[in-house]
N, C-alpha and C positions, 0 to 999 in steps of 0.2 A: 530371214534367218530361221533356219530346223527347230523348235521346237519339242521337247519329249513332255506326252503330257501326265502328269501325276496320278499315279494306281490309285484306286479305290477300293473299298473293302466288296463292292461290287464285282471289279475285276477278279479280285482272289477268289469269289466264292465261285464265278463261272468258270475259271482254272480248275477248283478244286472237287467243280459240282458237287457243290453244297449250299445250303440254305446262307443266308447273309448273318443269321443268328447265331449257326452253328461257327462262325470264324470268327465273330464278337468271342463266344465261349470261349476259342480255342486260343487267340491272343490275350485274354484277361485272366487265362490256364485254371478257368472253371473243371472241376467235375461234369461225369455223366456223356461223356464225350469219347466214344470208342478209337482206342491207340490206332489203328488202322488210318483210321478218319482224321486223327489230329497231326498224325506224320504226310498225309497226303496234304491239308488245312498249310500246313509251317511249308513245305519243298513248295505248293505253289506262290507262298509270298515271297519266302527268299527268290525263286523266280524273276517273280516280277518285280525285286526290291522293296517292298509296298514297307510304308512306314504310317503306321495308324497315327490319324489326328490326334492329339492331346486334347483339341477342344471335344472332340465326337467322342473321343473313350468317357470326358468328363460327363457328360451330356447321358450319355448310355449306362454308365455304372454309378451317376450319384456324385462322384470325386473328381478332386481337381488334379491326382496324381504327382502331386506336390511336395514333397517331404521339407520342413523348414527347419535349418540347420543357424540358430542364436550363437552370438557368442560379442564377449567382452573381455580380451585376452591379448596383450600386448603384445606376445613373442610371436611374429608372423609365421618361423619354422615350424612350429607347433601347431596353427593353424593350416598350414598346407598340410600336415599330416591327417589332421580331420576330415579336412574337404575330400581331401582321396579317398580316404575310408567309408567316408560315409556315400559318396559319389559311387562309387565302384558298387554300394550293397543297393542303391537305386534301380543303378544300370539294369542288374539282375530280373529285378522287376519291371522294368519300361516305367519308373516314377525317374521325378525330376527332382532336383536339390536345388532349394529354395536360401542362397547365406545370407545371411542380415547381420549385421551390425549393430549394437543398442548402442543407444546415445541416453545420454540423462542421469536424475538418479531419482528412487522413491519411486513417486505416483507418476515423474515421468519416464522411467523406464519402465513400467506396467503401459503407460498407455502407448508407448513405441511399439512395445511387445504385442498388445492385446491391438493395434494397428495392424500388424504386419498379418495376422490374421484374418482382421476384418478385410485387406485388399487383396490379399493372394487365396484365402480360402483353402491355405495347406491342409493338409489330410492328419499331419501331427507336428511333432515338434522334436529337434530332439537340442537338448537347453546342456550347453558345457558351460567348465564352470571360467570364474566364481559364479554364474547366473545359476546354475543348477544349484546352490548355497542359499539362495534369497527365499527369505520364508515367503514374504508376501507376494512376491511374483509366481510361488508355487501355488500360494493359494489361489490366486487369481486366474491360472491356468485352471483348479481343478473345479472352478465356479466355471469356468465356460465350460468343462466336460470334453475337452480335446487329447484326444489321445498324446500322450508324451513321455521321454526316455531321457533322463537324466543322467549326466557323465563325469564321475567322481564326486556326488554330492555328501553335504555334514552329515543332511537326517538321512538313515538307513533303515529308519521304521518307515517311512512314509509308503503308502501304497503304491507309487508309481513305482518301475520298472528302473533300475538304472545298470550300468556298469561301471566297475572302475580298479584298482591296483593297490599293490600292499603300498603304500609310499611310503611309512614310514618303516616296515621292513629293508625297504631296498637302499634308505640313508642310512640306515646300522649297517647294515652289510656294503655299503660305501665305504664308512667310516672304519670300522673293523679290517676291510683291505689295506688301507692306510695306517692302520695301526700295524697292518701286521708287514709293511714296509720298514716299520721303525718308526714311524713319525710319532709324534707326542705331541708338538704345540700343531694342531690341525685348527686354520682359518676356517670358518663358516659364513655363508653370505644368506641371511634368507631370501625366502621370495615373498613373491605380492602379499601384504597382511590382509589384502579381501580374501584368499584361498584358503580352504581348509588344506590343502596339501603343504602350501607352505610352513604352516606349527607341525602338522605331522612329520614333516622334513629333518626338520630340529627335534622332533620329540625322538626321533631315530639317531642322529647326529648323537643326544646325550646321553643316550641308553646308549652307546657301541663304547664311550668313553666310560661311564658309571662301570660297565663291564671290566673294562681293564684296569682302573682303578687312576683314570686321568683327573684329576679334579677339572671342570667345567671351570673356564676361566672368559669371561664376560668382556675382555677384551678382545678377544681372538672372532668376534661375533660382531656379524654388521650388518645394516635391514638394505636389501636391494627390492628390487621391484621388476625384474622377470624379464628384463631391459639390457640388453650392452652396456650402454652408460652406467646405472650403475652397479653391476659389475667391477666396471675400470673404476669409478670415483670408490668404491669400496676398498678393493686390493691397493690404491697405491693409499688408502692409509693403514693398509694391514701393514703393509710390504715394508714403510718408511720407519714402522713405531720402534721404538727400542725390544728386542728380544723377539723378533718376527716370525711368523708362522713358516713351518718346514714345507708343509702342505698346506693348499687349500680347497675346501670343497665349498663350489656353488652352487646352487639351489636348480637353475637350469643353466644350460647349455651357451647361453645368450651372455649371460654375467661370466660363466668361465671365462667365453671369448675375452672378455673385457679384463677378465684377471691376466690372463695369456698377454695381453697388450701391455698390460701395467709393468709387469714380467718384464718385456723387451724393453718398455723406454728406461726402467730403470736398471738394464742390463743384469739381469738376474736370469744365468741359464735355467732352461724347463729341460729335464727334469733333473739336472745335475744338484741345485741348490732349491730347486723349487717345485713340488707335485702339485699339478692342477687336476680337481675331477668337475665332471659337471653333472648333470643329470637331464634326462630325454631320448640321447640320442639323435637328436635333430639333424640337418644334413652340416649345419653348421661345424657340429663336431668334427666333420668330416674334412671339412675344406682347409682350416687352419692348420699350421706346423708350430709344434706339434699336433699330433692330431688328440683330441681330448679322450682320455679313460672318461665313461660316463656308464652311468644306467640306462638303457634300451628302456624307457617306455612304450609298450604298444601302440602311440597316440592312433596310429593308422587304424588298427585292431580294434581299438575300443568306439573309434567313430563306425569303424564297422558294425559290430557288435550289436550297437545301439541303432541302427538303424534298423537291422534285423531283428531285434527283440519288439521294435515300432511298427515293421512292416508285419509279424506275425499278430498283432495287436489288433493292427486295419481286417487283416484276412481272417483270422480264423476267431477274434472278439477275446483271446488269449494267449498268454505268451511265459515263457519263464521269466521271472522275478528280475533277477539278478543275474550277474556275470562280473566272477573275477579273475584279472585274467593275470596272466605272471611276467613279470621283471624280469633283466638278464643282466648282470656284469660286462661289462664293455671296457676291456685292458687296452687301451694303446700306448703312443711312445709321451704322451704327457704326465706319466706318473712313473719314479722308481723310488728305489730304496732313498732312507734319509741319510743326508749324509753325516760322520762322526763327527762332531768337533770336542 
């Protein structure tokens, strides 16, 4: 059997006649390297296909090219928007995405965490939340000294770098579209109580009511957990109580679904007797009928974001701060006017 045998950074430099040092530079997109020389360096490797070792680049520049992407976050849609996001700002660079999962809680998610370091030797970190929320897991990151990008965290004085979104702007300007359908008794479902976005959710939710002068009614209000399930276990006791909500808004996209479910088994047309919004914009909103009104969060964007605020961190030992990035209304056929009765 034919055999092709695998380029070396050897072969590219006697393509390119250049030094083996000069194509290190010119792959790791150092400085000091004449445009001439690095366009000739790049046509002889696509050339030859040549794909630099991971271990040899680690080996030659110090790094393991690793970027380590945490997280502790029920909604899976929401995690496949990170991993794209943050994958995609990698690629850019020839680094690799490191996902881990925490397990535990307290000093055993510190030592999962401070684990996955000590085995993979990532190059940073970048911590979504609720982890990017955890004081002591932040302190324990900033005692090892590893570079790290936090995504949507409580503390916004802390020194590390994060990104993150108005949230509780874009539950008033939720709520306020719904208000401005006519609805008045609006269900609310929150999310996970480890999240700082979840109380921001709500604290937008009762600012868009306070505004119009709804009185905050504490029945219309039920704790979900960022889950389908409950979602559905939520709405069908919104749905069932005496005097039931016109609309309802969920906290993510995950629980709408589950409202939307409660919806059909209890034959309650969407949106003739019944508005559902969600919040994300996940693919999920997408796929059910109706399809959900929801808020576009950036999820994708902001893993991006954060990856790039990490990577300028590694390269150049500085980076901007912060990054906020913006919301969008997302009208589909799950939301209309309320009806008169």
């Amino acid at each position: 059997m034919h055999t092709v045998s695998r380029k070396t950074i050897h072969d590219v430099a006697k393509a390119a006649g250049v030094a083996i040092k000069t194509v290190s530079r010119v792959l790791n997109d150092e400085p000091n390297v004449r445009p001439e020389t690095r366009a000739r360096v790049l046509a002889a490797a696509e050339q030859l296909q040549y794909q630099p070792s991971l271990s040899a680049r680690s080996l030659a520049g110090r790094r393991s090219y690793l970027i380590g992407l945490v997280y502790e976050n029920p909604s899976a849609n929401y995690l496949v928007d990170l991993q794209h996001g943050a994958m995609a700002r990698c690629r850019k660079e020839k680094f690799r995405l490191f996902v881990h999962q925490c397990s535990g809680r307290g000093d055993d998610l510190i030592r999962d965490v401070m684990g996955l370091i000590d085995q993979t030797h990532v190059d940073g970190l970048i911590v979504s939340p609720p982890l990017s929320e955890l004081a002591p897991l932040i302190a324990a990151l900033d005692q090892r000294n590893l570079p790290f990008v936090r995504i949507a965290p409580n503390d916004l004085q802390h020194p590390s770098p994060y990104v993150d979104m108005d949230d509780e702007g874009a539950a008033r300007e939720m709520t306020e579209y719904l208000i401005s359908e006519g609805h008045r008794r609006i269900g609310f479902i929150i999310g996970h109580p480890n999240h700082i976005a979840s109380s921001l959710r709500m604290r937008g939710y009762r600012a868009a009511l306070d505004q119009h002068q709804i009185a905050f009614d504490a029945a219309y209000v039920r704790q979900g957990y960022f889950v389908f399930e409950s979602g559905l276990d939520a709405a069908r006791e919104l749905l069932t109580a005496p005097n039931p909500p016109t609309a309802v808004f969920a906290s993510n996209d995950d629980m709408a679904a589950g409202v939307l479910l409660a919806a059909h088994e209890l034959a309650i047309p969407v949106p003739q007797r019944l508005s559902i919004a969600g919040f994300d914009d996940t693919y999920i909103s997408r796929i059910v009928w109706p399809r959900l009104t929801t808020v576009h969060q950036p999820s994708y964007d902001l893993a991006f974001s954060a990856t790039d605020l990490l990577l300028h961190s590694l390269k150049d030992g500085d980076s901007p701060r912060t990054a906020r990035l913006p919301h969008k209304l997302i009208r589909r056929e799950s939301t209309g006017p309320a009806r008169l009765e």
